[in-house]
N, CA, C and O atoms as a GROMACS GRO file, in nm:
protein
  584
    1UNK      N    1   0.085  -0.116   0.000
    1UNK     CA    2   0.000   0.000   0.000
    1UNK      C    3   0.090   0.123   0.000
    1UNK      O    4   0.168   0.153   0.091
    2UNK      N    5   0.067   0.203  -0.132
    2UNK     CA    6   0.161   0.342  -0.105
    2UNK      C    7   0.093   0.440  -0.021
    2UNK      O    8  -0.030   0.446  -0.021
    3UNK      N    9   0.180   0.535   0.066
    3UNK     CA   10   0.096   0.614   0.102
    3UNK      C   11   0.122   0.744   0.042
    3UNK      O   12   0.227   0.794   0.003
    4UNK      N   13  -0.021   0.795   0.043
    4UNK     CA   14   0.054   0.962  -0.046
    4UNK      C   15   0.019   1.072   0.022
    4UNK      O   16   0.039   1.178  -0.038
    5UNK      N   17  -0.036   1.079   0.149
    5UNK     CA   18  -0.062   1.194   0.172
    5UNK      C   19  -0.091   1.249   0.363
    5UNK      O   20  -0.095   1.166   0.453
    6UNK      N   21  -0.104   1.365   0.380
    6UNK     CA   22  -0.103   1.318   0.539
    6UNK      C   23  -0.271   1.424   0.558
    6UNK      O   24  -0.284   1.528   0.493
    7UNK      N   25  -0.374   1.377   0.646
    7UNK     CA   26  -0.513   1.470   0.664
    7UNK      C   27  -0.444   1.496   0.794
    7UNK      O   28  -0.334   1.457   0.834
    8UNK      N   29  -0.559   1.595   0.868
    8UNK     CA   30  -0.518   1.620   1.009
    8UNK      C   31  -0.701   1.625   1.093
    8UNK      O   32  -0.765   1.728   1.069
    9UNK      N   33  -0.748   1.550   1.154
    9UNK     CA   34  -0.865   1.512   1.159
    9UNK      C   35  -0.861   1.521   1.364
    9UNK      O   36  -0.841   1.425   1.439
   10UNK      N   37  -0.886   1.657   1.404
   10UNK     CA   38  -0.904   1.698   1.535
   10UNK      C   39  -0.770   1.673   1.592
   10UNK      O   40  -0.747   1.605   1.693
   11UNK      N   41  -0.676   1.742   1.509
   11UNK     CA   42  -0.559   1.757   1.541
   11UNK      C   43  -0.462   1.664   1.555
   11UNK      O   44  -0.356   1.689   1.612
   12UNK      N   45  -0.490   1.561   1.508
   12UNK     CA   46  -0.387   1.450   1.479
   12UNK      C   47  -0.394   1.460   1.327
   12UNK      O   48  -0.461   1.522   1.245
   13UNK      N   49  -0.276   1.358   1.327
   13UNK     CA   50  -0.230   1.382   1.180
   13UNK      C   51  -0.262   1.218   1.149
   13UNK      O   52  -0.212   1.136   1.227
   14UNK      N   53  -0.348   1.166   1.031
   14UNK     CA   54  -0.352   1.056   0.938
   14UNK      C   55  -0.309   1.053   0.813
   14UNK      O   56  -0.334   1.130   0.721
   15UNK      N   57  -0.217   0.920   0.817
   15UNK     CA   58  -0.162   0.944   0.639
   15UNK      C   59  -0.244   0.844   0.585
   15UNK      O   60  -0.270   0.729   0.619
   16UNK      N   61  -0.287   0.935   0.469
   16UNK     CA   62  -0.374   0.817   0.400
   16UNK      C   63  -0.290   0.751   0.264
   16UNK      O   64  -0.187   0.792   0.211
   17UNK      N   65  -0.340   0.682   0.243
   17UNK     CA   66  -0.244   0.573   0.170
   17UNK      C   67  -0.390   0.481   0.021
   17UNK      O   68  -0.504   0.434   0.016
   18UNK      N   69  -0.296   0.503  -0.049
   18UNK     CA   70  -0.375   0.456  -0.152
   18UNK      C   71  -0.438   0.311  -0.149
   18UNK      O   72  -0.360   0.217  -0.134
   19UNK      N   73  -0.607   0.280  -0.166
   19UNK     CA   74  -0.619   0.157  -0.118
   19UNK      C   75  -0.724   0.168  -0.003
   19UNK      O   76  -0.820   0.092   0.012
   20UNK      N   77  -0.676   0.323   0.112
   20UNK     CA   78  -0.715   0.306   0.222
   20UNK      C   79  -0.875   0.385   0.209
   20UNK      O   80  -0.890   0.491   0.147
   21UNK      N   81  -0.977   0.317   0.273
   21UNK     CA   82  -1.108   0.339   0.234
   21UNK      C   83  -1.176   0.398   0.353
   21UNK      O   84  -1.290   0.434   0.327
   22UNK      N   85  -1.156   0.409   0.416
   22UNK     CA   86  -1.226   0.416   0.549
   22UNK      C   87  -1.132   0.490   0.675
   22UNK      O   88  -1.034   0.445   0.734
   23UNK      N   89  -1.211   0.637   0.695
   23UNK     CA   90  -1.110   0.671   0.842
   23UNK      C   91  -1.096   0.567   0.914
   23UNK      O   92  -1.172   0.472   0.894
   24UNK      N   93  -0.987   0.560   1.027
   24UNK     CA   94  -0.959   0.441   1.134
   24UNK      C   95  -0.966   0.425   1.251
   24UNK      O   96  -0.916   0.342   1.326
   25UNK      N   97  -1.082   0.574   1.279
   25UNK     CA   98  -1.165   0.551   1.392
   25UNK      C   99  -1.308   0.547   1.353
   25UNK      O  100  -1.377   0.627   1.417
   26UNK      N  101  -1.360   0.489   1.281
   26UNK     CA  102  -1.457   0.443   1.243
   26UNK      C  103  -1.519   0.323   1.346
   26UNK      O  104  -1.444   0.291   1.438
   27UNK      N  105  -1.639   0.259   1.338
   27UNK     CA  106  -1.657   0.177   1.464
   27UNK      C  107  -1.814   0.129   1.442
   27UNK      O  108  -1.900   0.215   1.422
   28UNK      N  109  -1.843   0.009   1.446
   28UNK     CA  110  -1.990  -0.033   1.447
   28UNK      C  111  -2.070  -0.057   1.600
   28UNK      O  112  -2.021  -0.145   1.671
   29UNK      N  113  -2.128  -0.022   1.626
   29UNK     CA  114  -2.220   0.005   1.749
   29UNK      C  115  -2.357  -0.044   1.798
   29UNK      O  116  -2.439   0.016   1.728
   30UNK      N  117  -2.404  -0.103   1.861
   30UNK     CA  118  -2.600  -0.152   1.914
   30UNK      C  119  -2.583   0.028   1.882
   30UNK      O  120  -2.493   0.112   1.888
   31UNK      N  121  -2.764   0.023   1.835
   31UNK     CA  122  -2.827   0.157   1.931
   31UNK      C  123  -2.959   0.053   1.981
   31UNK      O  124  -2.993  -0.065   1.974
   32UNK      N  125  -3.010   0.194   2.041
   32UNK     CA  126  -3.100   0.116   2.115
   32UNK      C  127  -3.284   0.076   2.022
   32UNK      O  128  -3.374  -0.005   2.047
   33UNK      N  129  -3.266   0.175   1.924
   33UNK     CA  130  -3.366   0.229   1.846
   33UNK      C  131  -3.363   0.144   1.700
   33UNK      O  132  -3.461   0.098   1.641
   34UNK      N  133  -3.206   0.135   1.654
   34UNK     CA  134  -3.211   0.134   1.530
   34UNK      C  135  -3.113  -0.014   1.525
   34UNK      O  136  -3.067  -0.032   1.413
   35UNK      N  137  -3.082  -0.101   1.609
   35UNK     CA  138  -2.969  -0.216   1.601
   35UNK      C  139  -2.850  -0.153   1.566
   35UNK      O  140  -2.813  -0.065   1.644
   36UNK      N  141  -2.781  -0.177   1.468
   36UNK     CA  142  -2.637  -0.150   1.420
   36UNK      C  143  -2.641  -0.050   1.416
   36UNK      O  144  -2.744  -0.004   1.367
   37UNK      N  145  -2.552   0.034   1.456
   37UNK     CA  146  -2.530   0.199   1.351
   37UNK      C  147  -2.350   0.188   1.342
   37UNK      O  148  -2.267   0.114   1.395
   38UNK      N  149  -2.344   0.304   1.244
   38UNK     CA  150  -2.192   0.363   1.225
   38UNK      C  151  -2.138   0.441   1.336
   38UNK      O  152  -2.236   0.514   1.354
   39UNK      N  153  -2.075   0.468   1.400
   39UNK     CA  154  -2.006   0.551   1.447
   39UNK      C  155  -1.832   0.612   1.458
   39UNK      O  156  -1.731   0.543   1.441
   40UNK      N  157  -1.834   0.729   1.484
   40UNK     CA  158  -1.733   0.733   1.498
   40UNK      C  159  -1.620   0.789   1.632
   40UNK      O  160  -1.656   0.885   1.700
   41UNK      N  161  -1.482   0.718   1.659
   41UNK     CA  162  -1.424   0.770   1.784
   41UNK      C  163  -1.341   0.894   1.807
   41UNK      O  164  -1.273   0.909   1.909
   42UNK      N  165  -1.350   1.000   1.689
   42UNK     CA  166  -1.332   1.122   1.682
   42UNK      C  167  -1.342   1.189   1.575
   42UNK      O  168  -1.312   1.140   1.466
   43UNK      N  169  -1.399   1.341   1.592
   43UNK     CA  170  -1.447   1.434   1.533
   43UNK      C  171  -1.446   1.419   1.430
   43UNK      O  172  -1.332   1.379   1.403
   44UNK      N  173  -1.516   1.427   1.324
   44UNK     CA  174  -1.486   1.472   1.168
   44UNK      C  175  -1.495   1.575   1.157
   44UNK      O  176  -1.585   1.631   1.219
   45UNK      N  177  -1.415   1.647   1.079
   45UNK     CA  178  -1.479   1.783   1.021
   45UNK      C  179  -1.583   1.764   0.897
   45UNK      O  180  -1.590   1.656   0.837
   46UNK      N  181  -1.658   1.868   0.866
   46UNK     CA  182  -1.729   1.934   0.754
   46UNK      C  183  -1.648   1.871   0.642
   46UNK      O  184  -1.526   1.866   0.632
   47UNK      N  185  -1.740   1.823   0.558
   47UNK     CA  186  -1.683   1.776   0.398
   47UNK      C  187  -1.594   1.682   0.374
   47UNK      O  188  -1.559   1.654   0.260
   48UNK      N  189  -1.535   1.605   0.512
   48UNK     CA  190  -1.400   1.483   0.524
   48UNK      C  191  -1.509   1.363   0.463
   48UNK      O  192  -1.626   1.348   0.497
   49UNK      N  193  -1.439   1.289   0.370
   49UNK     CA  194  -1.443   1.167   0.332
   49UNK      C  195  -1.448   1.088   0.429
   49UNK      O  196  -1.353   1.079   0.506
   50UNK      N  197  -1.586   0.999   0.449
   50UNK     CA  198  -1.561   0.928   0.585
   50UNK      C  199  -1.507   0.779   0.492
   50UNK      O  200  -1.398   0.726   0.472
   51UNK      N  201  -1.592   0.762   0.468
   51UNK     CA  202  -1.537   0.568   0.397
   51UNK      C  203  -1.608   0.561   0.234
   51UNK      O  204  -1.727   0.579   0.207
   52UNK      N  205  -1.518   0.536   0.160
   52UNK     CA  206  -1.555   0.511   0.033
   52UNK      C  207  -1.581   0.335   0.012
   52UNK      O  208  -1.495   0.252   0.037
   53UNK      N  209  -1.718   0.303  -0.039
   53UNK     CA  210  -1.743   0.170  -0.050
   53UNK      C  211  -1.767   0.135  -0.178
   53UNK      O  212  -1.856   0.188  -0.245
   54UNK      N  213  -1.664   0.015  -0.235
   54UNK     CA  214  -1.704  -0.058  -0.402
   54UNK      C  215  -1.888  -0.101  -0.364
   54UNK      O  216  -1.969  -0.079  -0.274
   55UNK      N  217  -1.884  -0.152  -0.458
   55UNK     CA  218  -2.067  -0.169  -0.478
   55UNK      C  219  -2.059  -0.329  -0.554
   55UNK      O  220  -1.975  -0.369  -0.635
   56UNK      N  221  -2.121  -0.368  -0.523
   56UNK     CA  222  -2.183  -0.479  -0.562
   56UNK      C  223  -2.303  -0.470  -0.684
   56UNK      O  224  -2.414  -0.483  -0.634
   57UNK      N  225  -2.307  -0.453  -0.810
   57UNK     CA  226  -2.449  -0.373  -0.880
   57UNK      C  227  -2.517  -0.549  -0.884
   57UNK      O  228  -2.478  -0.666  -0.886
   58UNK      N  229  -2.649  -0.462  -0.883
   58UNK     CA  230  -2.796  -0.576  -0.902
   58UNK      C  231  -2.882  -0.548  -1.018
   58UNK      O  232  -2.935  -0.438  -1.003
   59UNK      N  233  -2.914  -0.604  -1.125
   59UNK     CA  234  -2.989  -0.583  -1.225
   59UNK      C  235  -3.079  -0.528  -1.129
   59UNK      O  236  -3.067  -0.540  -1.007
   60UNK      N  237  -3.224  -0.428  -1.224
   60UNK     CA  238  -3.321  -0.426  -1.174
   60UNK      C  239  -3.462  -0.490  -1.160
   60UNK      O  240  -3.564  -0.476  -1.092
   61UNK      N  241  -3.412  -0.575  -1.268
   61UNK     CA  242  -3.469  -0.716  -1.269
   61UNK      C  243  -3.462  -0.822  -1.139
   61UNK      O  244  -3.525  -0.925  -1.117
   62UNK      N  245  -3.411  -0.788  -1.101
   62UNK     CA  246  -3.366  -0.884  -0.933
   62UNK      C  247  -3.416  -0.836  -0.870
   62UNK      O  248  -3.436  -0.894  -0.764
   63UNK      N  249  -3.465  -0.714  -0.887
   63UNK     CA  250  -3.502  -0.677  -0.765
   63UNK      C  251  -3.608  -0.733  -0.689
   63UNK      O  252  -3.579  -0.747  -0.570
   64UNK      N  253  -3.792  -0.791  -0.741
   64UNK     CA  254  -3.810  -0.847  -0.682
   64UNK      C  255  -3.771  -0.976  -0.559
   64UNK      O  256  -3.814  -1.011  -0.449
   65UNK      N  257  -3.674  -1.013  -0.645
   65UNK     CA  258  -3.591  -1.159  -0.581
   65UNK      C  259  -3.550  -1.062  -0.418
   65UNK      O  260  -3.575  -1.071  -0.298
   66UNK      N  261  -3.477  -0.976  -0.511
   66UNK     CA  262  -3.397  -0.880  -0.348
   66UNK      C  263  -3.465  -0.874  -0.244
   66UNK      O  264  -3.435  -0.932  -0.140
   67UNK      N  265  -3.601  -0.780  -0.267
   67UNK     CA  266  -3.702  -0.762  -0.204
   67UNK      C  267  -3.801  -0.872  -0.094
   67UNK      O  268  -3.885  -0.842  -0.010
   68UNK      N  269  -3.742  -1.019  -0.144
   68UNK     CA  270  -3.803  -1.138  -0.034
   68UNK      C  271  -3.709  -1.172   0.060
   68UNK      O  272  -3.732  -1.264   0.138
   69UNK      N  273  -3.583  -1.094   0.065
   69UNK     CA  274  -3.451  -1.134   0.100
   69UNK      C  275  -3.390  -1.047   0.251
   69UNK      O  276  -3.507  -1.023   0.283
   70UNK      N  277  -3.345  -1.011   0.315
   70UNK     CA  278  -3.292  -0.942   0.429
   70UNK      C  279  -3.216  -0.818   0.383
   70UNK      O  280  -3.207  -0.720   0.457
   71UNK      N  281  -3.158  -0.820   0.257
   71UNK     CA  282  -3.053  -0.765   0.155
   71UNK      C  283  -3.212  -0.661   0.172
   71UNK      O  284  -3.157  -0.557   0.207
   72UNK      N  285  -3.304  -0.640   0.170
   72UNK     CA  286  -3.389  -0.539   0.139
   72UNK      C  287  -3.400  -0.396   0.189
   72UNK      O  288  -3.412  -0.301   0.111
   73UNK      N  289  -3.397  -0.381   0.326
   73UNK     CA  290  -3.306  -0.299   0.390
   73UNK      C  291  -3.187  -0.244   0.378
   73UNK      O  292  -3.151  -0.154   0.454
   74UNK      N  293  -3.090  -0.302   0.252
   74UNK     CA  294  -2.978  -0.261   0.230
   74UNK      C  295  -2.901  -0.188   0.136
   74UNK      O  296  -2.792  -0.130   0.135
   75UNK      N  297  -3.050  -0.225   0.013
   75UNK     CA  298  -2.949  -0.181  -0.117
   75UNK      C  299  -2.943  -0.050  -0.152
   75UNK      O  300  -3.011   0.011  -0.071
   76UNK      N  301  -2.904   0.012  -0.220
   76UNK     CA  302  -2.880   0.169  -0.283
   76UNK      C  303  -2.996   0.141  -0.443
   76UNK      O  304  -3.030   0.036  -0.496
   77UNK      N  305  -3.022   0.250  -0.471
   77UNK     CA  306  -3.087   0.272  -0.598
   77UNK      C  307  -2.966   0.332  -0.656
   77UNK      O  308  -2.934   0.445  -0.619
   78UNK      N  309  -2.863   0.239  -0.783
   78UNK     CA  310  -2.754   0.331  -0.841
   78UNK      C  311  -2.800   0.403  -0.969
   78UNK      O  312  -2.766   0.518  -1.000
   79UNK      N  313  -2.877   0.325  -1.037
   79UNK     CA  314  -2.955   0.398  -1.143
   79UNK      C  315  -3.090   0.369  -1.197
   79UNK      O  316  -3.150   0.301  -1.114
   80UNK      N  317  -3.162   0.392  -1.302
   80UNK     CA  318  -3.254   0.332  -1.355
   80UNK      C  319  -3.275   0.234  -1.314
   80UNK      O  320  -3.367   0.208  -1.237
   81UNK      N  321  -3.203   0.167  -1.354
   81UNK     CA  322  -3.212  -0.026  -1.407
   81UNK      C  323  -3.124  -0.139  -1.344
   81UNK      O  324  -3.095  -0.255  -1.371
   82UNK      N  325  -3.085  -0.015  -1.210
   82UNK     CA  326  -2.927  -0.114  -1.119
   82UNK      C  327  -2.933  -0.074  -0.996
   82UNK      O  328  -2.940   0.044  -0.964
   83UNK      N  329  -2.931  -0.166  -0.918
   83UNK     CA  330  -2.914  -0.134  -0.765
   83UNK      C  331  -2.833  -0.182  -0.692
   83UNK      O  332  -2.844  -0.304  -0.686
   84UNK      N  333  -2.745  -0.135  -0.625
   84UNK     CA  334  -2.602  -0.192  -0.580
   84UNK      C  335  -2.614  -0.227  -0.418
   84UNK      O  336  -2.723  -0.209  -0.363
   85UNK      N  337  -2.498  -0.279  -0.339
   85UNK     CA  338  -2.484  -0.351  -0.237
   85UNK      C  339  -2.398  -0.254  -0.221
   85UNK      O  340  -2.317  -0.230  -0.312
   86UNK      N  341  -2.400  -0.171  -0.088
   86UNK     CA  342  -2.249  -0.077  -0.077
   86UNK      C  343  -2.193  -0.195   0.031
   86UNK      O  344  -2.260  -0.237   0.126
   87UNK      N  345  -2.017  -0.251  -0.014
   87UNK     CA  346  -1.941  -0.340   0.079
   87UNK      C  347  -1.863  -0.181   0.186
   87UNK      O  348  -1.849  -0.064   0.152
   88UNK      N  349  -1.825  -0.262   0.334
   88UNK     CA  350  -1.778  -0.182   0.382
   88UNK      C  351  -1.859  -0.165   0.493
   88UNK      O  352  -1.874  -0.262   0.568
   89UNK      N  353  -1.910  -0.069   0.515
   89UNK     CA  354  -2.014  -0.021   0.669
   89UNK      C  355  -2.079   0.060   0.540
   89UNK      O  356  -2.124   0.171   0.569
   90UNK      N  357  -2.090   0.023   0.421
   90UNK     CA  358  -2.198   0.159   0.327
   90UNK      C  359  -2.345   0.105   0.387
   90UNK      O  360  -2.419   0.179   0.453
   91UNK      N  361  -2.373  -0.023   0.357
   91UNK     CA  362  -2.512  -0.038   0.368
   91UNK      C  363  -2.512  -0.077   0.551
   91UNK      O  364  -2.548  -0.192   0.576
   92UNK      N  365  -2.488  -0.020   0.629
   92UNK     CA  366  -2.535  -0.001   0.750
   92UNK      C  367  -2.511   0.160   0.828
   92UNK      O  368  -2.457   0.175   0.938
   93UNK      N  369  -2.557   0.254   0.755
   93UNK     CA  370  -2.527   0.371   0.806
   93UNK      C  371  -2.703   0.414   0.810
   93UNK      O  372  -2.784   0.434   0.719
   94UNK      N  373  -2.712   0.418   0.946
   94UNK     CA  374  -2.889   0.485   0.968
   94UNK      C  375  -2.885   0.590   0.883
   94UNK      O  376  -2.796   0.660   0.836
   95UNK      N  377  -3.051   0.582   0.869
   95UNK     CA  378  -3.168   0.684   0.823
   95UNK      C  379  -3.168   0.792   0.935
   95UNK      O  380  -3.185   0.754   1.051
   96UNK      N  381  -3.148   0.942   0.905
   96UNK     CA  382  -3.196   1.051   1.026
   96UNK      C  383  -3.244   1.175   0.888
   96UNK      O  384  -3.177   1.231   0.800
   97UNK      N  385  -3.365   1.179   0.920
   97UNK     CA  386  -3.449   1.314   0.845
   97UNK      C  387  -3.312   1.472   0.849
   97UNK      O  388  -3.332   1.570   0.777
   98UNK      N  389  -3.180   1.467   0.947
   98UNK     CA  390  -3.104   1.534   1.006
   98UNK      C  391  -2.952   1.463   0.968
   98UNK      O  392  -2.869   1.439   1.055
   99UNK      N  393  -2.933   1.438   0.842
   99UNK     CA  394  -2.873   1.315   0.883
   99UNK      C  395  -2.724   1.441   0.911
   99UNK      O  396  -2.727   1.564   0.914
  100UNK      N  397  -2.592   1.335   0.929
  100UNK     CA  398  -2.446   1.449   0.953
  100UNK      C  399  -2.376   1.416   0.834
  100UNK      O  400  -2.275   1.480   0.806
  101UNK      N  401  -2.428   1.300   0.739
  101UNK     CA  402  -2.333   1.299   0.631
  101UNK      C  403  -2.423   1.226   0.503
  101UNK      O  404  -2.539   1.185   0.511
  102UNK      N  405  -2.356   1.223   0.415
  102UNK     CA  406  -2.443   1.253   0.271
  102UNK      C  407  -2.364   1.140   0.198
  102UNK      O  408  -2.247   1.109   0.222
  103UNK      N  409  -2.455   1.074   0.093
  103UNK     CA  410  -2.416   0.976   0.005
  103UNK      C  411  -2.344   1.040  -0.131
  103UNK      O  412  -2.400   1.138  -0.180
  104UNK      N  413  -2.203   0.984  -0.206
  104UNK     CA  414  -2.167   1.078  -0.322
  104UNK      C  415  -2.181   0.932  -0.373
  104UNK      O  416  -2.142   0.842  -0.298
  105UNK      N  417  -2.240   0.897  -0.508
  105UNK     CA  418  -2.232   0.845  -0.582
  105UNK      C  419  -2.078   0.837  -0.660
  105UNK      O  420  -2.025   0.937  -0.613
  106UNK      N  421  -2.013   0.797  -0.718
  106UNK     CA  422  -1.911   0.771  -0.798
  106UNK      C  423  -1.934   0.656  -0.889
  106UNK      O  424  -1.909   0.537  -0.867
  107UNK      N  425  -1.995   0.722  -1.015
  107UNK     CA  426  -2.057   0.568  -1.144
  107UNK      C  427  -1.928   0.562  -1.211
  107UNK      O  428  -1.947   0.479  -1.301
  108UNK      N  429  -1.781   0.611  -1.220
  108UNK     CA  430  -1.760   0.564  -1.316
  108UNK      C  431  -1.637   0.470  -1.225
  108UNK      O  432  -1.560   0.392  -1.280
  109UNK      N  433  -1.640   0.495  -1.097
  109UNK     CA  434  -1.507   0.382  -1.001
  109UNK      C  435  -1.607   0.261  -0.927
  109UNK      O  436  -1.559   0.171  -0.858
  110UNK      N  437  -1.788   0.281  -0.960
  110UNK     CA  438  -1.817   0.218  -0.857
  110UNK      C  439  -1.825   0.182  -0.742
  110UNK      O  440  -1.817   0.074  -0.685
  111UNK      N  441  -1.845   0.307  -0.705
  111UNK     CA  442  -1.773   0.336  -0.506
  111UNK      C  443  -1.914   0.439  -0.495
  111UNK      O  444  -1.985   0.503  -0.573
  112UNK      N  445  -1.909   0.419  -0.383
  112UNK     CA  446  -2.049   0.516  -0.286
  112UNK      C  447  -1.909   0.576  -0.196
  112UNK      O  448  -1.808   0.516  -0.160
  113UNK      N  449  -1.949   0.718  -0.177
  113UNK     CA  450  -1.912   0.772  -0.069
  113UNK      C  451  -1.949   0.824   0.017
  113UNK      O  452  -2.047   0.895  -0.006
  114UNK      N  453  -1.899   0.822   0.160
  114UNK     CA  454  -1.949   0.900   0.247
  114UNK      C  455  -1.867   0.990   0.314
  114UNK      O  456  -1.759   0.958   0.365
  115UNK      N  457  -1.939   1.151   0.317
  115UNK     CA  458  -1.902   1.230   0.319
  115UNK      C  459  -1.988   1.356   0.433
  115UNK      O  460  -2.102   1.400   0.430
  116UNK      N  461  -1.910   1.374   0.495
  116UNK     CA  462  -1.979   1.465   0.638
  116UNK      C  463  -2.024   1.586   0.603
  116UNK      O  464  -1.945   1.662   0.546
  117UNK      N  465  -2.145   1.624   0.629
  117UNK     CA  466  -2.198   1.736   0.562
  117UNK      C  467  -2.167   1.838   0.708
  117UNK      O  468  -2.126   1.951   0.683
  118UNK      N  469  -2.182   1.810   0.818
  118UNK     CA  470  -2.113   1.887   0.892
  118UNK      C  471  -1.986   1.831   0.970
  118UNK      O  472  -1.916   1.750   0.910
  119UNK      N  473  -1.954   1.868   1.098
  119UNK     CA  474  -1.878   1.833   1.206
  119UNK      C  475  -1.913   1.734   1.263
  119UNK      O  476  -2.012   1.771   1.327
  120UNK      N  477  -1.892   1.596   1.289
  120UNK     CA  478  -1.929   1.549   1.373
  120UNK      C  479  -1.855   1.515   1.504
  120UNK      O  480  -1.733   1.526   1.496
  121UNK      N  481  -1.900   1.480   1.609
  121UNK     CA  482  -1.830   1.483   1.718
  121UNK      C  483  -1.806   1.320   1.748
  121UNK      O  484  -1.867   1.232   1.689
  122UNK      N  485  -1.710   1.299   1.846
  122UNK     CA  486  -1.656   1.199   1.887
  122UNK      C  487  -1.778   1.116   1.938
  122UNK      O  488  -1.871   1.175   1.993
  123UNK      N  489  -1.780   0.984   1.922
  123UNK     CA  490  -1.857   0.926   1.997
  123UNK      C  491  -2.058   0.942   1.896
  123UNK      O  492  -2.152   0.869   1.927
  124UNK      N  493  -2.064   1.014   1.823
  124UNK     CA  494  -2.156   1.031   1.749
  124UNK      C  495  -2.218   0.943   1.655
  124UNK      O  496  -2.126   0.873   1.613
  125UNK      N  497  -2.289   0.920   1.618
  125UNK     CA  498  -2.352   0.813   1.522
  125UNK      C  499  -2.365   0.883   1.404
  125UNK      O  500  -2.414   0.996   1.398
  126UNK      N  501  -2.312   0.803   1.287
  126UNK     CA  502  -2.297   0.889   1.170
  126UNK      C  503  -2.430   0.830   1.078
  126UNK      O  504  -2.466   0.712   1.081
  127UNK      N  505  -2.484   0.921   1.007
  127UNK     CA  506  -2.632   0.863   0.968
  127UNK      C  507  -2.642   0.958   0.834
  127UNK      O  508  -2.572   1.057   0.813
  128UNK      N  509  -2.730   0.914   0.761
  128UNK     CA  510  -2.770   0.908   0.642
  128UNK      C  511  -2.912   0.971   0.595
  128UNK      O  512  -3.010   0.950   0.667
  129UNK      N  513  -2.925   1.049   0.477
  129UNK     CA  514  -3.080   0.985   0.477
  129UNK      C  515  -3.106   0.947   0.339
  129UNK      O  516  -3.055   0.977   0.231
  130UNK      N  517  -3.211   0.861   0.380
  130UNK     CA  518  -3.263   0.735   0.262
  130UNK      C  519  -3.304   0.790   0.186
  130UNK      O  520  -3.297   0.726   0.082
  131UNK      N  521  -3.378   0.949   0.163
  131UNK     CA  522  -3.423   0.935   0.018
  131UNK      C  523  -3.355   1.049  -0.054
  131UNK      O  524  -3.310   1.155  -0.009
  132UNK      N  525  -3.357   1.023  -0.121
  132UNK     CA  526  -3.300   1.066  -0.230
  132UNK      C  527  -3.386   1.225  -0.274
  132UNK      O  528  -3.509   1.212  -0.279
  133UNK      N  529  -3.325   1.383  -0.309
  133UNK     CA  530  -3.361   1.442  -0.290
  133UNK      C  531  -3.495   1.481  -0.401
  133UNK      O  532  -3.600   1.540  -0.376
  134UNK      N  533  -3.431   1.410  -0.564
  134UNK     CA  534  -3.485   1.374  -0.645
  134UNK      C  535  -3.608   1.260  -0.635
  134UNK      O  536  -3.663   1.217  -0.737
  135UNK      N  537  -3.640   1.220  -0.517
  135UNK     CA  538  -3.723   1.094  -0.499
  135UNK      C  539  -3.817   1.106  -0.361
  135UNK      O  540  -3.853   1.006  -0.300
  136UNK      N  541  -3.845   1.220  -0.329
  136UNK     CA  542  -3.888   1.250  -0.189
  136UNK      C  543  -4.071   1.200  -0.194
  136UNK      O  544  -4.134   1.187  -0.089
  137UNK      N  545  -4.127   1.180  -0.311
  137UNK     CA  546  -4.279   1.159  -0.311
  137UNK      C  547  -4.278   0.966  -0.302
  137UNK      O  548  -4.379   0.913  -0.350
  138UNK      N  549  -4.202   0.899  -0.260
  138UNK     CA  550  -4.197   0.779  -0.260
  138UNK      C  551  -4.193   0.739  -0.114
  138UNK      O  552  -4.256   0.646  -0.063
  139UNK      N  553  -4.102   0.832  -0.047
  139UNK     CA  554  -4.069   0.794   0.078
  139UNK      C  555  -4.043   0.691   0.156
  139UNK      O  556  -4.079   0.586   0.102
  140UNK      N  557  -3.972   0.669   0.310
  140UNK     CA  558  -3.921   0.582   0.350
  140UNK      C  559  -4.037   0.419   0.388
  140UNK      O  560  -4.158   0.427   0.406
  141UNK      N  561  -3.960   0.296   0.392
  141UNK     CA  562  -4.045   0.202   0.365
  141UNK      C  563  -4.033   0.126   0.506
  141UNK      O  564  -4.011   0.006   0.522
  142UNK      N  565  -4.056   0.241   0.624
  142UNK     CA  566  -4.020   0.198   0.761
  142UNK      C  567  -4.067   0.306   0.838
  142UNK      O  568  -4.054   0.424   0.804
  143UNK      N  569  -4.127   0.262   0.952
  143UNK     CA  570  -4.119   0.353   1.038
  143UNK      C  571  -4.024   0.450   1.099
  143UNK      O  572  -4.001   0.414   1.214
  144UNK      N  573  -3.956   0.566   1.065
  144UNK     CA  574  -3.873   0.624   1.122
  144UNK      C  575  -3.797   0.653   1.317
  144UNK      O  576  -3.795   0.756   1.384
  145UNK      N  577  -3.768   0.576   1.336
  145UNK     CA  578  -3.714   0.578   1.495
  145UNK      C  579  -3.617   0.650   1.528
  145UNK      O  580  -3.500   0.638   1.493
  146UNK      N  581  -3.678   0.747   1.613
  146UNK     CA  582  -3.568   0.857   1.672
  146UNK      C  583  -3.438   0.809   1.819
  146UNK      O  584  -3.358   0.893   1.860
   0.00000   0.00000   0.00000
């Protein structure tokens, strides 16, 4: 693994290194509301790359199949006619109407990213939200738990 570069993420210094996908205080967690969540064990700033995840794509033809499956809860809508598996902690980052960080698509590396729309603090649960801003008259296919 080369490394090429050094971030500084609440005043320490991380070198990131090509390859490397995911800050390395990253951390999976119970909640009490939602089972698994993401979290993390110090601060992000605003706009830091939290973990970039390859994708798994699913015809959209499968999708029924998907849909009888546990995988249902999990997948991403990548386009029209394809729906992907984010590997990594992509497909376990909660739903919050508030979320602290935002999904970036990347179609032509096949990677989902996640990316902190604000600060988050140590110890925080990093969360998502499910719909899509282009897709808001469909809405979520769950009860929302605070």
């Amino acid at each position: 693994m080369e490394c090429i570069d050094w971030i500084f993420i609440h005043h320490r210094r991380y070198q990131t290194c090509q390859g490397l996908k995911i800050l390395p205080h990253i951390y999976i967690a119970h909640t009490d509301q939602k089972g698994r969540g993401v979290y993390t064990a110090l601060e992000i700033p605003k706009d830091t790359p939290i973990e970039t995840c390859p994708i798994i794509t699913i015809p959209l033809d499968q999708a029924r199949l998907l849909d009888q499956t546990t995988l249902y809860n999990y997948y991403f809508i990548w386009s029209d006619d394809t729906l992907a598996i984010a590997l990594g902690y992509g497909s376990l980052y909660n739903h919050s109407g508030t979320p602290n960080a935002r999904v970036v698509y990347d179609f032509e590396s096949e990677e989902i990213v996640i990316e902190a729309t604000r600060d988050i603090q140590s110890g925080e649960e990093i969360t998502i939200n499910y719909i899509d801003d282009e897709d808001v008259e469909h809405g979520l296919w769950f009860e929302e738990k605070k």
